[in-house]
C-alpha positions in Angstrom: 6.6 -44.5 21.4 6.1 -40.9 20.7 9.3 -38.9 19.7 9.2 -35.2 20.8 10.5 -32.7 19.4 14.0 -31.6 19.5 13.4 -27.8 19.0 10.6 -27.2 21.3 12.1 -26.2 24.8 11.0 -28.5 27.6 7.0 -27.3 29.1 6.3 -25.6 25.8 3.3 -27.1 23.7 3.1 -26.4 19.9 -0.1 -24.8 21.0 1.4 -22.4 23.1 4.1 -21.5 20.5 1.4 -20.2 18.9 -0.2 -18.0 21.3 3.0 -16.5 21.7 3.6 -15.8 18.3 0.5 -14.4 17.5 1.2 -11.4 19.4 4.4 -11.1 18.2 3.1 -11.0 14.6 0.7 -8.6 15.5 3.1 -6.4 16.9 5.7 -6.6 14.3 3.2 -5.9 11.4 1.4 -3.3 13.5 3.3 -0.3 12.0 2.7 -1.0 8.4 -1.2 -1.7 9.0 -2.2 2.1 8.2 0.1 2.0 5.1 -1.6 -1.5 3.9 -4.9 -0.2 4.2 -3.8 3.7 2.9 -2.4 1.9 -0.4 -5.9 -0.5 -0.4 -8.3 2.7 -0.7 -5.7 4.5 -3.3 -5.7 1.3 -5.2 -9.5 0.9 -5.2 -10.2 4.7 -6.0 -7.5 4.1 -9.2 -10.2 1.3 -10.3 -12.8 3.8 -10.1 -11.5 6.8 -11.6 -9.6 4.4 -13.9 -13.3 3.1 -15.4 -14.9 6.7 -15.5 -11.5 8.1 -17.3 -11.6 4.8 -20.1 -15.6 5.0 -20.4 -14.7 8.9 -21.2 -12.3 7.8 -23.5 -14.5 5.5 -25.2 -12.7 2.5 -24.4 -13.9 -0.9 -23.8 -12.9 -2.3 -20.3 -11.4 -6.1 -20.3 -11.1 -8.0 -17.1 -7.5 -8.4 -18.3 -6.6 -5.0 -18.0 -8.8 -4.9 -14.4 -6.5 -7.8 -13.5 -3.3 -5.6 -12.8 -5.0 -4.0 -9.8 -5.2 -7.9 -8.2 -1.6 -7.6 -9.0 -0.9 -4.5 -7.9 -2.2 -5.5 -4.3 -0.5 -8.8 -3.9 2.7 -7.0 -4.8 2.1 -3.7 -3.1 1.6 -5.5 -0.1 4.5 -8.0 -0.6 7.0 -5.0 -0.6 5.5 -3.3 2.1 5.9 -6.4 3.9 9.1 -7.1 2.7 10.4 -4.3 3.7 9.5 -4.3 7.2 11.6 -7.8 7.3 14.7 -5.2 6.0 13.7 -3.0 8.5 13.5 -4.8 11.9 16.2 -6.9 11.1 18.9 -5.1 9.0 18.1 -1.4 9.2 16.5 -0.6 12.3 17.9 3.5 11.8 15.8 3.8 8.3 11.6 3.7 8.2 12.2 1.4 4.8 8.7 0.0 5.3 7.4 3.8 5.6 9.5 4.9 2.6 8.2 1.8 0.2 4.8 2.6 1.2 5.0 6.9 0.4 6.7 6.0 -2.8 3.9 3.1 -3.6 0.8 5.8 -2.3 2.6 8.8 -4.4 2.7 6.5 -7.5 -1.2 5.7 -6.9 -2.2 9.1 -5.5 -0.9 10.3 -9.2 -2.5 8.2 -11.0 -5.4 9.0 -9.4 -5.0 12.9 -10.1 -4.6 11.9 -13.7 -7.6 9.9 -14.0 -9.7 12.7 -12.1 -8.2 15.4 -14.8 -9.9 13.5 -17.6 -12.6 12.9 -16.0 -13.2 16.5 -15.2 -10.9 18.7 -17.2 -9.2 20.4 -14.7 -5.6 19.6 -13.7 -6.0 19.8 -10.0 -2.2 20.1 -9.5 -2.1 23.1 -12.1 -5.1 25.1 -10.3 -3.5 24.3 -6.8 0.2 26.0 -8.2 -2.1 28.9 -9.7 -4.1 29.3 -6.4 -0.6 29.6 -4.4 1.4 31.5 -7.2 -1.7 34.0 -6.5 -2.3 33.8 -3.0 1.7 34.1 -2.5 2.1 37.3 -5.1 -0.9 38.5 -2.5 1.2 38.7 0.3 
């Protein structure tokens, strides 16, 4: 004889269990998708300006160092996702999954600005602040 289980309300299946929680899964990671994939192309572009800046360096580029940026994304995503968890369930008045994310894409985006100033030689945060310093002595 078959024992049911205890848990599963009476007329629910384990198969529709899951239907239901797909959408809810779906609908509670929904808000951190543009983040995920925001942090995914910073990430991928830090690879990429990371090669050109160490090739113009003249140094040799080891899987072990491209490793970190596996790391990075596992992580990366863990907190993001991690922090949505803190979010819904403990701190519904503060965006923590937003704010882990900004503070993860600022990190990247910087890293990225520094890799494309070797790479080019121009500091594009120092010509933006000279651009406004001028435009705003214009006015």
């Amino acid at each position: 004889m078959k024992r049911a289980l205890t848990w599963i309300p009476a007329g629910f299946s384990p198969s529709m269990l899951v239907k239901l929680a797909i959408p809810y899964v779906v609908f509670f990671f929904t808000p951190i998708w543009a983040g995920l994939v925001g942090i995914g192309v910073l990430l991928f572009a830090d690879v990429i300006t990371g090669i050109k800046s160490a090739k113009k360096r003249g140094e040799v580029i080891h899987s072990r160092k491209m490793s970190t940026t596996i790391n990075k994304m596992i992580f990366y995503a863990l907190a993001v996702i991690l922090s949505r968890v803190m979010e819904v369930s403990f701190m519904p008045w503060l965006p923590v999954a937003q704010l882990t994310a900004g503070y993860i894409a600022v990190v990247e985006f910087k890293s990225n600005m520094e890799n494309i100033a070797e790479i080019t030689g121009i500091d594009i945060w120092l010509f933006l602040k000279d651009k406004l310093t001028e435009w705003a002595k214009r006015k």
